[in-house]
N, C-alpha and C positions, 0 to 999 in steps of 0.2 A: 246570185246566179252561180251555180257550180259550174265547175271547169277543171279540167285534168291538168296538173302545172309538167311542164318540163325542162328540167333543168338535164337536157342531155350535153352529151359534152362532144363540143366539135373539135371539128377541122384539125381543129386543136382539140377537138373532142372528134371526130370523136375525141379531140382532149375534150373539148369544153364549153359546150352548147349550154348557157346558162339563159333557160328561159321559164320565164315564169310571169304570167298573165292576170291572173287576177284571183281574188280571194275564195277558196275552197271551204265549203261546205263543211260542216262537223265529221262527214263521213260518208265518202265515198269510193264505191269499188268498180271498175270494167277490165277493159284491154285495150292494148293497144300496138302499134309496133314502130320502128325506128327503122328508119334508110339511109346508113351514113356512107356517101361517097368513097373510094379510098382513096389518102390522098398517094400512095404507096406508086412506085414503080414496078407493074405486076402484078400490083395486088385486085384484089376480088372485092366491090363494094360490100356490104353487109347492110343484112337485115335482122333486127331485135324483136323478140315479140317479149312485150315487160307490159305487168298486170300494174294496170291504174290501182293504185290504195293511197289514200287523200285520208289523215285526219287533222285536223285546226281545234287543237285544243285552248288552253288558255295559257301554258307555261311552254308546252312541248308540240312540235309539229312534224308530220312525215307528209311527202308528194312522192312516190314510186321508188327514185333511187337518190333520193335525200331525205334526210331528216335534221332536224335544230332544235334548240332551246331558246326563248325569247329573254335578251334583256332588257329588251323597250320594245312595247307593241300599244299604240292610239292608233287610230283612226288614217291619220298620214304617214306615219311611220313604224316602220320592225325592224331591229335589228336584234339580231340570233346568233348564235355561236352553230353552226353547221359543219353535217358531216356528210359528204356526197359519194359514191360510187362511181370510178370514173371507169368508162370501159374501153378506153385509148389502148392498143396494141398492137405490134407487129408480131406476127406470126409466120417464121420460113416457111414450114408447111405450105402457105395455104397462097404462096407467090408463086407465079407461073415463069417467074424471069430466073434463070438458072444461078448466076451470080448472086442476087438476092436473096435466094435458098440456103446459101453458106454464110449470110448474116445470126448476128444472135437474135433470140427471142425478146420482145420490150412487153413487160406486163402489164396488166391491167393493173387499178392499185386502188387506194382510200385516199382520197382529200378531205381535208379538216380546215375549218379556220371562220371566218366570219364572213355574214351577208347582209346586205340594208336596203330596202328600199324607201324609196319617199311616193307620194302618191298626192297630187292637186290638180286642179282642173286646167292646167297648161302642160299634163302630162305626168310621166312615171320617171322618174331616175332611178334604177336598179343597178346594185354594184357589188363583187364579192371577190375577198382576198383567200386563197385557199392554198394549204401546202400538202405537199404529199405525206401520209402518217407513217407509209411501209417502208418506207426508203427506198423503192425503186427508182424514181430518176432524181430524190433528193429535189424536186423541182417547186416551184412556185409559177400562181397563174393568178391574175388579176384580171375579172372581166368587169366592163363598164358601158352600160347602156343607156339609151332616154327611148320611151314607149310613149304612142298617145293611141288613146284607146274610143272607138267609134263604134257608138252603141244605134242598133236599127231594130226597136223591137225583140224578138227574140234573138236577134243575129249579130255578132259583133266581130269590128276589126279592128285589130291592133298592128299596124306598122312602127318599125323600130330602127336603129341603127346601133352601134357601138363599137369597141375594138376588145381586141384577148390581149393581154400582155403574157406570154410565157418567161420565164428564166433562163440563164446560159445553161442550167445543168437538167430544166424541161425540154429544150431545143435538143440538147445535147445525149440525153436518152434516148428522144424517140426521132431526132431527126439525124443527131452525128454517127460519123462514122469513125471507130476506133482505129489505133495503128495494128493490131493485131486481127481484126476484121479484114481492112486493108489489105493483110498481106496473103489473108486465107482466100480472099475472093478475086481479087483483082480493080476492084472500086474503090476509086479515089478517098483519101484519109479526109473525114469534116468534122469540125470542131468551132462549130460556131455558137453566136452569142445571142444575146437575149432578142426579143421583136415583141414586135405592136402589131397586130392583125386586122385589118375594119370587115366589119359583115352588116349584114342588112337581114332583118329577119321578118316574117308577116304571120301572124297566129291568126287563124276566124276560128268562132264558135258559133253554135248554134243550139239551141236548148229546143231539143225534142218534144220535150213534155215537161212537167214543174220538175221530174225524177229522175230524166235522161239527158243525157249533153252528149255532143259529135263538136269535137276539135282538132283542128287540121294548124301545125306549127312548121312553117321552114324557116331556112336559112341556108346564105353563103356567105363565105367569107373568103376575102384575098389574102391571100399569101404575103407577109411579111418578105422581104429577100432572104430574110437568115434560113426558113423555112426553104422555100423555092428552088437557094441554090443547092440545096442539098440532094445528092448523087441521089439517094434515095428516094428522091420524088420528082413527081413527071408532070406536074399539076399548079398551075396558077394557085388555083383555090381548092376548095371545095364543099359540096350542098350536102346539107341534112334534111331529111323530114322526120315529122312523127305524126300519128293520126293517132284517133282513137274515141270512145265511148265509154262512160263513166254512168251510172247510179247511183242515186244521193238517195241514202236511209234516213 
């Protein structure tokens, strides 16, 4: 059955929504779009519109804004060397809180590193260790899930749970606040250290036709305290979605 995979990145995606549902097609293309909360003080949720491209080769694989090389791939197991696209960022611009305006800019960036899933009939264990390639926050993120996947005919659903682990110096880009920020704004200096995040995520699909697939993926996830206490955010947690429709050639 094709399916659109999303490995968007929350809360922490937007660091780091890593979601990925079941196995993809030789090749498939649609659209689709992403609603990530902000978790910002100020800031403006967003919305992504990113073109579903799915191919599942036999050495190399892409899903939208991932792609990996397989070092082990049967039937129950993959594990890949992976390169993802993270679109985590703070933007002054686009904050409405005037203090926050006179913050620096946090970019978007590249993460690289490895992903593995396992797959049996008491569920899915999916997990990936990924570091940032550009240097922007120098950060590291490990996510860790278990899936079980409820197949109804054409229709299926996948509820999940897991947690994000970011680094002091992933916290620390997009959540702290510098001494020299501090002095230009008026908000409190933070410099905080590594966290554990839990989310709960629910993916359905639904297969159109042998050719067409409609998939609907969210998530929320709570806020660690390292995340939370910081000046910068206003937000327990925060929800992602993504939707979308694929064609398999």
């Amino acid at each position: 059955m094709n399916q659109f995979k999303l490995k968007a990145l929350t809360a922490l995606f937007p660091c780091c929504l890593l979601v990925n549902t079941a196995h993809a097609a030789p090749l498939s293309l649609g659209a689709s779009v992403i609603y990530a909360e902000s978790p910002y003080r100020g800031g403006q949720d967003r919305y992504f519109p990113v073109p579903v491209i799915n191919y599942e080769g036999e050495n190399f694989w892409f899903h939208s804004l991932q792609g990996g090389y397989y070092l082990w791939k049967d039937p129950q197991n993959q594990l890949s060397l992976t390169l993802l696209g993270s679109p985590q960022q703070y933007d002054p611009d686009d904050n409405d809180a005037g203090d926050m305006k006179r913050l620096d800019k946090r970019h978007m960036t590249l993460m690289g590193g490895a992903t593995y899933r396992h797959t049996a009939d008491w569920g899915i264990v999916r997990t990936a260790l990924l570091g940032d390639l550009l240097n922007n926050s120098d950060g590291i993120i490990w996510d860790l899930t278990y899936l079980y996947r409820i197949e109804m005919g054409d229709f299926s659903l996948t509820p999940g749970i897991g947690a994000m682990w970011n680094s002091a110096n992933q916290n620390r880009y997009y959540y702290g606040v510098s001494g020299h920020e501090s002095a230009r704004t008026g908000i409190d200096r933070y410099h905080p250290d590594d966290s554990w995040s839990p989310y709960v995520e629910l993916s359905a699909s639904y297969q159109i036709s042998p050719q067409w697939n409609a998939s609907v993926v969210g998530r929320y996830t709570r806020f660690d305290s390292e995340i939370k206490n910081s000046p910068m955010i206003d937000k327990s947690g925060q929800s992602t979605l993504w939707a979308g429709v694929s064609y398999t050639f």
